[in-house]
Structures are given as C-alpha cells and as structure tokens.
C-alpha positions as CSV (number, residue, x, y, z in Angstrom):
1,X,-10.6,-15.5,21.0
2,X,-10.7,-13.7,24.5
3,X,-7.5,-14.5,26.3
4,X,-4.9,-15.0,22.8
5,X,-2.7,-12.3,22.5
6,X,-2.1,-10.6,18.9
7,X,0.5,-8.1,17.5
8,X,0.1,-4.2,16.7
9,X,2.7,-2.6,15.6
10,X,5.5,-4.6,17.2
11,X,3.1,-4.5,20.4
12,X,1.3,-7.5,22.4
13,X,-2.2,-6.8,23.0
14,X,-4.0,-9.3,25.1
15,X,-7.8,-10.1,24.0
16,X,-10.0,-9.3,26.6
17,X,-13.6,-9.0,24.6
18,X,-15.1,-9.7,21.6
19,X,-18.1,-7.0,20.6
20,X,-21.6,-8.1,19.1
21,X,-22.0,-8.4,15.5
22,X,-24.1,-4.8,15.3
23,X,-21.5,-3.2,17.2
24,X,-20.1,-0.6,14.8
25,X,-18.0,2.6,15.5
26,X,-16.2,4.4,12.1
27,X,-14.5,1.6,10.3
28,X,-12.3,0.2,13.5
29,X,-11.8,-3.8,14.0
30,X,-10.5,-3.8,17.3
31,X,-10.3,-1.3,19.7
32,X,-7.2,-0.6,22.2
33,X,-7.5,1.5,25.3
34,X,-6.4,5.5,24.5
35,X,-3.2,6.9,26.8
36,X,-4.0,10.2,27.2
37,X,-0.9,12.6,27.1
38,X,-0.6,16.1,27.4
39,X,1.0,17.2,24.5
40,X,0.0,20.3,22.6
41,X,-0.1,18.9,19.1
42,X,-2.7,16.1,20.1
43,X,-6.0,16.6,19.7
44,X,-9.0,14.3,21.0
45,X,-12.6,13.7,19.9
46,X,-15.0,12.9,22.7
47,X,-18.4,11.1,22.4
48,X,-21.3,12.3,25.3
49,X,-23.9,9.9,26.6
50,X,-26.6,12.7,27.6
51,X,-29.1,11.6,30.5
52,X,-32.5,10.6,29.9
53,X,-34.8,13.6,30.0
54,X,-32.3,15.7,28.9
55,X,-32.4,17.6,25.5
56,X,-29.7,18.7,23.1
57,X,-30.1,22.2,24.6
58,X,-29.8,21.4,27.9
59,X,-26.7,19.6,27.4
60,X,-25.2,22.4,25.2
61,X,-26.1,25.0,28.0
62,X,-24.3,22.8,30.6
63,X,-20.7,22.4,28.6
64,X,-20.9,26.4,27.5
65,X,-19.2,27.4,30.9
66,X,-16.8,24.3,31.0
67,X,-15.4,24.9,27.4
68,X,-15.5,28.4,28.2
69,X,-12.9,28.0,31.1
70,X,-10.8,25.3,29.0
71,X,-11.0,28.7,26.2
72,X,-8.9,30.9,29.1
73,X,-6.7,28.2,29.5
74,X,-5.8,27.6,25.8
75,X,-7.4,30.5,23.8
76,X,-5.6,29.4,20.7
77,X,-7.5,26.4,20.2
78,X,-10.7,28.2,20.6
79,X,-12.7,30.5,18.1
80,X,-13.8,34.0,19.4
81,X,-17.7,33.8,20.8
82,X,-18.0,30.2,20.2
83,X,-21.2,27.9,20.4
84,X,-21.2,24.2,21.8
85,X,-23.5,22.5,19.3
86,X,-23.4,18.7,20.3
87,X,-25.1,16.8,17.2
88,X,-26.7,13.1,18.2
89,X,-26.1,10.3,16.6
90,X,-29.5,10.1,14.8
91,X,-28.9,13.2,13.7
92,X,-25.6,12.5,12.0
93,X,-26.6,9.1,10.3
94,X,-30.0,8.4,10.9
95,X,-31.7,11.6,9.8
96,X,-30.1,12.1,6.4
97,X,-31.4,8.4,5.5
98,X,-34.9,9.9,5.8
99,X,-35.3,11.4,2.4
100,X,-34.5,7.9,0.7
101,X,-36.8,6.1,3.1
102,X,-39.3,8.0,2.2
103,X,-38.9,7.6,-1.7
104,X,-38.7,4.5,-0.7
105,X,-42.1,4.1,0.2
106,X,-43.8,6.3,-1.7
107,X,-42.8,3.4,-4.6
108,X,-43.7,0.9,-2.1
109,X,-46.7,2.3,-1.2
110,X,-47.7,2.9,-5.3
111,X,-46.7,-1.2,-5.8
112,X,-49.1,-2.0,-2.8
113,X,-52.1,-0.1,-4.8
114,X,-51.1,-1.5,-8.3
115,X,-51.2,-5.2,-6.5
116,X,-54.4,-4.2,-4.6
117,X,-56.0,-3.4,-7.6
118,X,-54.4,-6.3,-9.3
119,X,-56.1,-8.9,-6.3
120,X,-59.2,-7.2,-6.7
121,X,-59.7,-7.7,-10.1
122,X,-58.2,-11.3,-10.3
123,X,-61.0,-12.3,-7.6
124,X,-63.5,-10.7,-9.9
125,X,-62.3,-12.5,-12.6
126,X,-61.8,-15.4,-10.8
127,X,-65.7,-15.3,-9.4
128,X,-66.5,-15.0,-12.9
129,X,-66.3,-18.5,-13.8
130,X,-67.9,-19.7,-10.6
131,X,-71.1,-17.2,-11.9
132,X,-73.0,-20.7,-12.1
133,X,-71.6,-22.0,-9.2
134,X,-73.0,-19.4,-7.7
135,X,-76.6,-19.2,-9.1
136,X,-76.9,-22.3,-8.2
137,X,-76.3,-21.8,-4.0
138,X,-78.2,-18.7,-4.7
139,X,-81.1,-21.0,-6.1
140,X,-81.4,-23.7,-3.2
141,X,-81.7,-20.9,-0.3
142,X,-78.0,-19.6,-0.2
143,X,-78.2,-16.3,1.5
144,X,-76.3,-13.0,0.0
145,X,-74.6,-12.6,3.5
146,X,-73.5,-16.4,3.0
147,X,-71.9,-16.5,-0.2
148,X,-70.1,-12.8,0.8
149,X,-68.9,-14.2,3.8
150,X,-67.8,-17.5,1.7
151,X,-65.9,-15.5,-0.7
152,X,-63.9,-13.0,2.0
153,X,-62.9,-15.8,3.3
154,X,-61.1,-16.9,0.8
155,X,-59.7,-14.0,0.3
156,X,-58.4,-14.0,3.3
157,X,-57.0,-17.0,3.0
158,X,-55.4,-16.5,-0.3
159,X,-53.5,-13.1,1.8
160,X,-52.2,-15.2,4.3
161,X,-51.2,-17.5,2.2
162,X,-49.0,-15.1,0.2
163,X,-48.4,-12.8,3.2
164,X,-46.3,-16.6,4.6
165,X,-44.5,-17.0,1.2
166,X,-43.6,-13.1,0.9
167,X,-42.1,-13.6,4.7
168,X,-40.5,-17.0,3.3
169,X,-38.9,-15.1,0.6
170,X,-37.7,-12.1,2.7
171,X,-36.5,-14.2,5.4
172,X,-34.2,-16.6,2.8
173,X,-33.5,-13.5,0.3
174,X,-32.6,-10.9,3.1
175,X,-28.7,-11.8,2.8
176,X,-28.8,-11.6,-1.3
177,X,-30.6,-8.1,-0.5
178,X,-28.4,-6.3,1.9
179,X,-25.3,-7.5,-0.6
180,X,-27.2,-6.2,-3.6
181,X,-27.6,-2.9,-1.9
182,X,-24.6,-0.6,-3.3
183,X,-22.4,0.2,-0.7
184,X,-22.7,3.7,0.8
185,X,-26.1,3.7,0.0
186,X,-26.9,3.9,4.0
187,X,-24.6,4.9,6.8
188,X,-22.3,2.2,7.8
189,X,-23.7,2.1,11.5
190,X,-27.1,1.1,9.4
191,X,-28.4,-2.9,10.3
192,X,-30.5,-4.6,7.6
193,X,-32.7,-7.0,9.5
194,X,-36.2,-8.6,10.2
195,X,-37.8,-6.3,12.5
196,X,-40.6,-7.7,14.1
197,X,-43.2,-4.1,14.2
198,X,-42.5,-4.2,10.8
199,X,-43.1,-7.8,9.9
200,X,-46.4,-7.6,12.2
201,X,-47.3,-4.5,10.1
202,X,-47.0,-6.6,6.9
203,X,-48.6,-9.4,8.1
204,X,-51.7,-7.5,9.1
205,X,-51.7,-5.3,6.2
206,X,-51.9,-7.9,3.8
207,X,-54.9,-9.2,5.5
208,X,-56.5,-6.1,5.6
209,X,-55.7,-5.3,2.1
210,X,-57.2,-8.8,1.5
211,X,-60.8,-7.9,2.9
212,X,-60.9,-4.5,2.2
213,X,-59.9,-5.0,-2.0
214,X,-62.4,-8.4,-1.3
215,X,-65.8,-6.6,-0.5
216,X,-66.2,-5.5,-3.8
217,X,-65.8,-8.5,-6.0
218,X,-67.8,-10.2,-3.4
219,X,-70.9,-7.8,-3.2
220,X,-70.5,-8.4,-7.3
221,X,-70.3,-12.1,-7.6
222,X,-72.6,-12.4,-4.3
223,X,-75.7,-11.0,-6.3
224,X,-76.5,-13.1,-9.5
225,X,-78.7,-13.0,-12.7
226,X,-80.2,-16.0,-11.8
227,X,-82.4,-15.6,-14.6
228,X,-79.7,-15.2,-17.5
229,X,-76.6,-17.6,-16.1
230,X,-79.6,-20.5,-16.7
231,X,-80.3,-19.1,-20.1
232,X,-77.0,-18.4,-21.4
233,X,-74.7,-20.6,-19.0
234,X,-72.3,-18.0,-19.0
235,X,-69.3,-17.2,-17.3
236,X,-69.4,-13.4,-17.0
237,X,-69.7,-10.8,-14.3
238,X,-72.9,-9.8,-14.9
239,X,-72.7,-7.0,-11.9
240,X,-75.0,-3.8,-11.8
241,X,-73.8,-0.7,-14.1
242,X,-72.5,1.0,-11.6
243,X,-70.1,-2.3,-10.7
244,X,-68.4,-2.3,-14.0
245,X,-68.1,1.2,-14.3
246,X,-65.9,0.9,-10.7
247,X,-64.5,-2.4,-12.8
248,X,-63.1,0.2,-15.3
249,X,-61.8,2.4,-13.1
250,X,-59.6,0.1,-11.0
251,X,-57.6,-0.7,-14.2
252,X,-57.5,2.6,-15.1
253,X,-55.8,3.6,-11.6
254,X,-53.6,0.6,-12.1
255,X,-52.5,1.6,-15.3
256,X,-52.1,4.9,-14.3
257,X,-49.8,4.2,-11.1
258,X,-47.4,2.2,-13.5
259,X,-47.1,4.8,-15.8
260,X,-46.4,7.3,-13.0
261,X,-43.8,4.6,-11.5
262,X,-42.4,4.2,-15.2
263,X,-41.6,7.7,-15.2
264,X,-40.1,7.5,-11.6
265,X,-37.6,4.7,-12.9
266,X,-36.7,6.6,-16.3
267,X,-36.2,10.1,-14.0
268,X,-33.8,8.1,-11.5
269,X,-32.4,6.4,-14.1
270,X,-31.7,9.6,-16.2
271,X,-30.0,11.1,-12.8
272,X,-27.7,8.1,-12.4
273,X,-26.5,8.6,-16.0
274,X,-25.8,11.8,-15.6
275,X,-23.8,11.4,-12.5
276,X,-22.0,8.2,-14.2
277,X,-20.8,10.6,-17.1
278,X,-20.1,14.0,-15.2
279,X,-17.1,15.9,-16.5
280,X,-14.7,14.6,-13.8
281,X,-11.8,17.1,-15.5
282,X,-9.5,14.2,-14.7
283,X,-8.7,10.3,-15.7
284,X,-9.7,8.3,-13.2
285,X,-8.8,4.7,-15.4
286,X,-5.6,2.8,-14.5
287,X,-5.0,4.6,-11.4
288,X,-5.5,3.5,-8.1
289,X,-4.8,4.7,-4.2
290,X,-2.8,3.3,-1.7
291,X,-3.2,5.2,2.0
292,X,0.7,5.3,3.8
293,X,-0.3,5.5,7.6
294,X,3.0,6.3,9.7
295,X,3.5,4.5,12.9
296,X,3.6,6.4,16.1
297,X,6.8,7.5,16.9
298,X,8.8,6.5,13.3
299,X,9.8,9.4,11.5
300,X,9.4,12.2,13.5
301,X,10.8,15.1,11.7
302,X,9.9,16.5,8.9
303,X,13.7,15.6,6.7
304,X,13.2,12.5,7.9
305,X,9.6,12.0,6.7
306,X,9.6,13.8,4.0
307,X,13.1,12.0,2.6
308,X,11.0,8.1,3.7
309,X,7.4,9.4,1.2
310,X,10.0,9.9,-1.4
311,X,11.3,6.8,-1.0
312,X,8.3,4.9,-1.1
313,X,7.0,6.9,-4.4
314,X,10.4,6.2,-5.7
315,X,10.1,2.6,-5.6
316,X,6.6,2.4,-6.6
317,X,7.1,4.7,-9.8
318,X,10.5,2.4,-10.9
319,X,8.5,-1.1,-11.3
320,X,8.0,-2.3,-15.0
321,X,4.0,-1.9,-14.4
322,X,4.1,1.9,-13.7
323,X,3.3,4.7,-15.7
324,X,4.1,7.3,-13.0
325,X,3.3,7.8,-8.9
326,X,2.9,10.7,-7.1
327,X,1.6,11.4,-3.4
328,X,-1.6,13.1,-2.5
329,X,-2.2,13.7,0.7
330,X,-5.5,14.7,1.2
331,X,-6.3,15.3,-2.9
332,X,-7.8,12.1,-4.3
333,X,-11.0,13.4,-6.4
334,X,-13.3,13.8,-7.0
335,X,-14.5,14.9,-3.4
336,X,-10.5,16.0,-2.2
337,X,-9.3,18.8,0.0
338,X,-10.1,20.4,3.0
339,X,-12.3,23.9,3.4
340,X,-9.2,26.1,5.0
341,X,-9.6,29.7,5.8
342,X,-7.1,31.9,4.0
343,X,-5.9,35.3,3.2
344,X,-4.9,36.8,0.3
345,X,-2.2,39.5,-0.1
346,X,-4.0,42.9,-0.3
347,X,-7.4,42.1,-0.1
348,X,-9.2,44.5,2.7
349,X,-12.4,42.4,3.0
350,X,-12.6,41.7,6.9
351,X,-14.1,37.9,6.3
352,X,-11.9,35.5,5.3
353,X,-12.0,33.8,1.8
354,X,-12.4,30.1,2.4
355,X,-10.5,28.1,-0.6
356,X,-9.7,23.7,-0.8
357,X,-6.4,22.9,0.3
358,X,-4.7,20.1,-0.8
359,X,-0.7,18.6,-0.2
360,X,0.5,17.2,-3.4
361,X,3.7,16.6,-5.4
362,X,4.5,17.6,-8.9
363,X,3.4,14.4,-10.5
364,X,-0.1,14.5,-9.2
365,X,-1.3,16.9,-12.3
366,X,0.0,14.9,-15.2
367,X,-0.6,11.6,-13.6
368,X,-4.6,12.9,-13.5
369,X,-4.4,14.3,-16.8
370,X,-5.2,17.5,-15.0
371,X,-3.5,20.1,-17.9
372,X,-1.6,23.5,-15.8
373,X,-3.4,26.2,-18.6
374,X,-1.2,29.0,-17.3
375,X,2.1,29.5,-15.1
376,X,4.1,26.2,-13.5
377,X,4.2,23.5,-11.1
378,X,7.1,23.1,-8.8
379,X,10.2,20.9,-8.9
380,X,11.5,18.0,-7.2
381,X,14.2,21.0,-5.8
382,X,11.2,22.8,-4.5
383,X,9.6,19.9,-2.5
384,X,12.4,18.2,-1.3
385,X,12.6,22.0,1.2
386,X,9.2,22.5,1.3
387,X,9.0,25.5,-0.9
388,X,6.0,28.1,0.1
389,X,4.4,27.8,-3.6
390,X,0.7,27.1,-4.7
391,X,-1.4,26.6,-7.8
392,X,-4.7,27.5,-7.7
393,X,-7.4,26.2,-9.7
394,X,-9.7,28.3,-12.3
395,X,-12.7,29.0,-10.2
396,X,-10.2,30.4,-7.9
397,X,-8.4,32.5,-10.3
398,X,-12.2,33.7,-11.6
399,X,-13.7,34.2,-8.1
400,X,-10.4,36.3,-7.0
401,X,-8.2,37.4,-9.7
402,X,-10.9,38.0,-12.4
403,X,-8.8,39.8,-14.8
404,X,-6.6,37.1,-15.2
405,X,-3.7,38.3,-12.9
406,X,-3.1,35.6,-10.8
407,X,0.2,34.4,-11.2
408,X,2.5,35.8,-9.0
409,X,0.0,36.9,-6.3
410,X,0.7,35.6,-2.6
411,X,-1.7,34.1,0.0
412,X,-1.8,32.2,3.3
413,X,-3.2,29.4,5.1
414,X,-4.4,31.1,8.1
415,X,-4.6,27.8,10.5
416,X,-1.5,26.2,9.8
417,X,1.3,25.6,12.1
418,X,4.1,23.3,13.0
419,X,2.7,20.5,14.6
420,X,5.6,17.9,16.0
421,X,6.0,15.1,15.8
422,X,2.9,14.0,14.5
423,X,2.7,17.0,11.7
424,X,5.8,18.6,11.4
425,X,5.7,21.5,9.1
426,X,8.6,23.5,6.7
427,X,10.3,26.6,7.8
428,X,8.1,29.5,6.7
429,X,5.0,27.2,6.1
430,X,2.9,29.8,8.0
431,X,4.2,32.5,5.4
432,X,2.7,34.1,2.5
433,X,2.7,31.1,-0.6
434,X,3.4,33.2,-4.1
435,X,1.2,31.6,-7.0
436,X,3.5,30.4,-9.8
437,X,0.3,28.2,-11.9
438,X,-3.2,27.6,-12.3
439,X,-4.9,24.2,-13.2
440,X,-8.1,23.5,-14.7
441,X,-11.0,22.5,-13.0
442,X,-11.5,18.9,-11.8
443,X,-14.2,18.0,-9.6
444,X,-13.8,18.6,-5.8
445,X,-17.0,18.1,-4.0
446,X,-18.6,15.4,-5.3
447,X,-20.2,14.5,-8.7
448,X,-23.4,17.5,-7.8
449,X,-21.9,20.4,-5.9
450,X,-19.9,22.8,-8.5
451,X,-16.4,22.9,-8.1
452,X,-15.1,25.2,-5.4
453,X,-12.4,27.3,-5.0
454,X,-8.8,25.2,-4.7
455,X,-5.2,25.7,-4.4
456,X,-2.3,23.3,-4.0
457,X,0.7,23.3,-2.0
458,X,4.1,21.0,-2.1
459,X,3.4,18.4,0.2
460,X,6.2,18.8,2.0
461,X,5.0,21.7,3.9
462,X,3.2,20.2,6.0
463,X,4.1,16.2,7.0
464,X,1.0,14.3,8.3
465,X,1.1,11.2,9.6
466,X,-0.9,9.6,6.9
467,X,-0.4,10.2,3.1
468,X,-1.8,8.7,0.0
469,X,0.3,7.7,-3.4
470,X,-1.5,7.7,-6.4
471,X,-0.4,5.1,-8.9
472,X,-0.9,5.1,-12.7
473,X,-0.5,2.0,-14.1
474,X,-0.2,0.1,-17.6
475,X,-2.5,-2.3,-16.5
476,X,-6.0,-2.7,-14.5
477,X,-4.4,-0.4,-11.5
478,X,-5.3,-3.4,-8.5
479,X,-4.4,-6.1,-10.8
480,X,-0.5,-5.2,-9.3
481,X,-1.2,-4.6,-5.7
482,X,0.3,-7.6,-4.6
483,X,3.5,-6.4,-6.3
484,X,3.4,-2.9,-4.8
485,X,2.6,-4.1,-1.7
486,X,6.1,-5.8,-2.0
487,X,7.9,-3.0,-3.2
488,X,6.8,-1.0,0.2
489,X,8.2,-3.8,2.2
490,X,11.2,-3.4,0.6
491,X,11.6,0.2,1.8
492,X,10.8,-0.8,5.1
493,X,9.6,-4.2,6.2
494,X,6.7,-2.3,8.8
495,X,4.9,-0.8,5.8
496,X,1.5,-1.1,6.1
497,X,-1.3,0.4,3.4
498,X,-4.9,0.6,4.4
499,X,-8.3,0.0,2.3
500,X,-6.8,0.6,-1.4
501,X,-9.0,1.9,-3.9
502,X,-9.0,2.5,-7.9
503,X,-10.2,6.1,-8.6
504,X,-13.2,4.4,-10.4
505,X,-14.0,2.8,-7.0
506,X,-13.7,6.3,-5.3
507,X,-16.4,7.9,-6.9
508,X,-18.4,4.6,-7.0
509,X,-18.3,4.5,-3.2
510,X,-19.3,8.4,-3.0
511,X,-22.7,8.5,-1.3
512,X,-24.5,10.5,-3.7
513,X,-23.2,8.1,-6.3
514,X,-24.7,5.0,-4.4
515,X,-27.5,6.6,-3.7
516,X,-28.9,7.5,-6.5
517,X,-28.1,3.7,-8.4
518,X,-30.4,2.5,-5.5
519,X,-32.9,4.8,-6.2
520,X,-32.4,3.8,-10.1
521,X,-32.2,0.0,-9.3
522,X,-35.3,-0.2,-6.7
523,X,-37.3,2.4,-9.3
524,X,-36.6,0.2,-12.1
525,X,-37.5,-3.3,-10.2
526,X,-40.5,-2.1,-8.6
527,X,-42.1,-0.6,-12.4
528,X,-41.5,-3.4,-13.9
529,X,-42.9,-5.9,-11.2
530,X,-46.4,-2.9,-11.4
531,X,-46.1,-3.3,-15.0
532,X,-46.3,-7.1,-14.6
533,X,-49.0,-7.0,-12.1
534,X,-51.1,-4.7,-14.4
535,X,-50.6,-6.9,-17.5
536,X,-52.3,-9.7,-15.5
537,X,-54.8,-7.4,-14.0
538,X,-56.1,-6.2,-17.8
539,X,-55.4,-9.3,-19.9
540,X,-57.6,-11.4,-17.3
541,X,-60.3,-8.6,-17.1
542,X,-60.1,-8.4,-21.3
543,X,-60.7,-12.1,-21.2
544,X,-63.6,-12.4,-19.0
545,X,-65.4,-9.3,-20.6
546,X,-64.9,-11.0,-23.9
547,X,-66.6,-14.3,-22.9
C-alpha cells in the first residue's frame, strides 16, 4: 500500500504508512496531516505525552499558567477560575473496565474452586478402585511416602495434561471468543490476546492446584486397611473418620459455590431483562439512522445548508418504502442531546439550570411515536427561518413549571452563537426561545439513568456540519439502505453517510446494554459448566460410597 495514492473528498492523498494492527485512535481508518488555521470558529483537541516521572499533578500545575495567558488572550473561550484537569488514557478506558474484570474473576475464581473440588474428589474416587492395588504395594514393602509420592505425581501429570489442552483450546477458540464478546462490552482501544504473564500464571496454577487438591486423596488412598481390602476385596475408600467427614465437606462447598453462581447468572440475567424491556417512551422498530457529514467548504451558509438537509429528507421521505423522515441532529435515543446551560425567563436563582438540547424537525415526534401531551410543534414555515421555538419535555415542565404553566414561558441557550462556516446559526438564535409544546418522556441517558430535563429546538437554528435523518420505514429499516443510499446521490453525487444504524442497534451498542449481556452470558456459561463439574463430582462420590 505505501506509495498508491487514494481519493478524499475529490483530494489525492499519497500513502506514506501503514499503522500496526493494535494501533487504534477513536474510530479513524486513515489518518491525514491537520492544517492548522486561525479561525475563530475552529476548535482543536490536543493529546499530551507527559514525561516519565511526572505525575498528573505536576503536569496540570505546569499548563495552569500557559492556559491562563491563552485565557487573557481569548477570555471568551475560557470559564471564570478554571482548573486544568488532564485525564490519562487508563483513566478514560482502562479504569472503568475494572469493575467488570473483577466480576469477572470473582466467577472465575468460584469455577476454579468448584473444579478443584471436583479434581479432588475424582482422584479420591478414582484411588478407590485401585484400594487393592494398593494394599497390595503396601503389603510387599511399599512405603507411605512412596505410594504418596506415586500418586501426586500423577496428579501432576493429569494438570499438565489438561493445563496443554485448556491452552490448546484458548489458543484455537480465542478468535470465536473475542467475536462472541458483544460489542461495547470493552473500550474499543481494548486488545483481546494471549498474554504470556497470564498464560505462565495459568500454567503454574494448574499445577499447583494439581498438588495442593492431590495431598489429600493421596494421604487417603496412601494408608490402607490392609486387613479388610483382603477380606472383603473391596473397592471403597476406607480413609479415617475424620477423612470422610472432609470428603463430605468438599461436596458440600462444591454444591454450595454453584448455587451461589446460579444465583449470580439468574441476578445478571434478571438485570439484562429488565434493561431489554425498559420503557423506551418511543418506537424504536422500523426506523433506522443515517449520519449526513458535510464536506469542508460545501454549503457554507446557513440558507444554503439548511435548503440542501431539506432536500435530502425530501427525497428520502418520497420513496415507495417510507413511512416518513425527519432530521435529528444530535437526538437519536435513547442516550440523545447534549447537557447545555440555560436560562429561563424570570428565574433569580444565580446557578444556571442545565437542560438536554437537541436540533430536530417537526417529523421527529410522530416518526418516534413520541405523543406532544400539551401545546404544538412547529411548522415547515417555522424551520425553513429558523424560528426561536422549543418544546420541552415533562420532567422539564415538572422540575421548572410545576403548576403546569409552561407553555408560553421563554428561555435561552446560554452558549450558543453563530459559528461560520462550519456552524452557522439563525438570526436571533442567541435570543429568548418561547415554549409553544411539551412531549412526553422518552429516554435520554441511557436505559439506567432517569430521564433528564430536555427541550427541543428547530434544527435550523443552529447548522452543524454533520446531521442525522431518521428514517421510518414499511419494511426491516436496513433492508433499503442500498436504495437510500441512491436517493442521496441523486441530490448530490458527493453524498456520503457514515456507520448507519437501526434504533434497535443503538441501544444494543449502548455500553451499559453490552455490558450487562456479557455479564449475563459469561454468568450463565460458567454455572452451568460448575453445575456440570459438581454433577460429576457427587454422582462419582455416590457411586463409590455405595460400593
């Protein structure tokens, strides 16, 4: 690849390097070089490789005076008395992984002591038959210290054995794994590989596991009845009191760690159901996303972008296929809007209310199935000039408005501004907004958090560079992609859409919604591969103590 020469955007780009396979950054596939300009509406995010020996402190004590002079220079895009707070890497996606790690083994750690138990009493069972076997060495001079010795080392042997098949099985099954694993489950920097500490661990745990769950059985086996294996010719553990009292105990430990990781699996799976049939407050079935990014440099003014989204929804909502479309610019649920600080007509209080904001057009609510219980949405008059109107939602009208005078009140969006070209906004944007409806909830922070405080605006008052249509459709919603896809071309032949999603596959790809199947799924595999184990653990003891 490195030399050939590709096309971005009507631009030649020359190859110059290929990254390694781990190399991960967001969810970029190639990587151009970044032309700084000086324009005030541009805004940049920069990543800080902090010196070895230095802390997080340090660091943030060393930028505080050089922010602080960039703050004289542009106060405006500053907060009063602010902190630098650099946050690491680890901190961002390693750290919150920790919690699920650590479930994960604590229920490793519980399947380690169900099969421990499950070796140790297999070997006892397994001695059992050899009782004569052994009575006999025992008979013609075999020392106690001999046969023990004789049996660890079996043990042993039987541990590595299935320590190399386990590392067999990892080694082949670690692609069907890592595709099993629901997406979002771990950050998307995460590698799922061998590690060799790890596999070293293993190795040398099972071994140890081997001879420390061995001694037992062996001390048993390794001390016979001489005396009544010749009269009887059984093939029992015969064992001291004391032995088969500890006997009793190990399957009573094993049977109560697979209860315990029953209960684990029916807890995680009870959690997954209830976060697969949470109250959404909307439809998500039939009704997919399609993310509009805008070129640099197309479109620049807000007519002109606003007439070209319209266009696009247009021509999606006309084909045969097509219940209705509308555009959502930053409001596809159930985790939609942005926390935006805002103040509301007549309120003294001196901190401002923070409320979700989200751009959408008039066909967003009934294309959700999101019902307006009081008041009205706007028009296609309204957006086509950006008219400065909102709808709030019902925890909004009962956090703020609690005796049920909402309509008609006015607030505004503190932080926003015209932002040309790359977000241009309607005259009077930064105005007061008058409330003319109020929707009912649908959730807005995920499938856990309650719903917070949201309002809506027309689109059109502020024109980003990217946008999303929502499409309803008559039939699965990606079964017509290819046909949409096609109908943006149409409209203009550089139309590209990015990573397109049904609203089913948004909340399936929510963390907390990935999460928690994993949890269910590995909960679920690993009780029923204990409850396994300890079915063969007590059947075989059962057998040999009815013998």
């Amino acid at each position: 690849m490195v030399g050939r020469t590709i096309q971005l955007v009507r631009k030649n780009y020359q190859i110059v390097g290929v990254m390694p396979p781990r190399f991960r950054w967001r969810e970029a596939d190639i990587y151009v070089p970044l032309k700084l300009r000086p324009e005030p509406n541009i805004y940049y995010g920069a990543s800080l490789k902090i010196r070895p020996g230095v802390t997080t402190d340090q660091a943030n004590a060393d930028l505080q005076p050089i922010l602080q002079e960039f703050a004289k220079e542009t106060p405006a895009r500053f907060p009063d008395a602010f902190r630098v707070h650099l946050r690491s890497i680890i901190e961002m996606y390693a750290r919150p992984m920790g919690p699920r790690l650590f479930l994960l083994l604590g229920a490793v750690t519980s399947l380690l002591l169900v099969g421990c138990a499950n070796v140790s009493i297999l070997l006892l069972v397994r001695g059992a038959h050899r009782q004569q076997e052994l009575a006999v060495r025992a008979a013609v001079g075999a020392a106690r210290l001999r046969l023990v010795q004789q049996l660890l080392t079996e043990a042993v042997a039987i541990a590595v054995m299935g320590a190399a098949v386990g590392l067999v099985f990892a080694w082949k099954g670690l692609a069907l794994i890592v595709a099993w694993v629901p997406t979002n489950s771990f950050a998307a920097e995460s590698v799922i590989e061998m590690n060799l500490p790890v596999l070293l661990f293993s190795t040398g745990l099972a071994v140890v596991t081997a001879i420390v769950f061995g001694v037992w059985p062996a001390l048993q086996l390794s001390r016979p009845d001489l005396g009544r294996v010749v009269q009887t010719g059984a093939r029992r553990v015969i064992g001291s009191a004391q032995g088969r009292r500890l006997h009793r105990v190990m399957i009573a430990v094993q049977v109560a760690l697979t209860l315990l990781m029953l209960t684990g699996a029916g807890a995680a799976g009870k959690g997954f159901l209830r976060l697969a049939n949470a109250d959404l407050g909307y439809d998500p079935q039939n009704t997919m996303s399609l993310p509009i990014p805008v070129h640099d440099g197309t479109y620049p003014t807000w007519k002109e972008r606003a007439e070209y989204f319209e266009r696009l929804r247009a021509a999606i909502a006309a084909m045969p296929q097509v219940v209705s479309a509308g555009i959502s610019t930053n409001a596809t649920p159930p985790s939609n809007g942005g926390d935006s600080p805002i103040e509301i007509l007549g309120n003294t209080a001196l901190e401002k209310p923070i409320a979700r904001l989200n751009f959408v057009s008039p066909e967003y609510f009934p294309l959700l199935h999101i019902p307006i219980a009081q008041g009205r949405a706007w028009n296609r008059d309204e957006i086509a000039r950006g008219a400065s109107l909102a709808i709030i939602n019902q925890t909004m009208a009962r956090q703020y408005w609690p005796n049920g005078d909402a309509i008609g009140r006015q607030l505004r969006i503190t932080n926003l501004k015209d932002e040309p070209p790359y977000s241009p906004a309607s005259a009077g944007a930064d105005g007061w907004l008058q409330i003319v409806g109020i929707v009912a909830d649908a959730r807005n922070d995920g499938l856990r958090n309650p719903i917070k405080p949201a309002f809506y605006v027309p689109y059109t008052l502020k024109m980003r560079m990217f946008t999303q249509i929502l499409v309803r459709t008559r039939v699965p919603a990606l079964s017509i992609l290819r046909d949409v896809r096609a109908e943006l071309v149409r409209v203009d032949r550089e139309q590209q859409v990015m990573r397109v999603r049904d609203l089913q596959g948004w909340i399936t790809n929510l963390p907390e919604y990935a999460q928690q199947r994993l949890v269910a799924r590995l909960f679920g595999i690993f009780s029923m591969l204990a409850l396994a184990l300890a079915a063969v653990g007590s059947t075989a003891s059962c057998r040999t103590a009815s013998r």
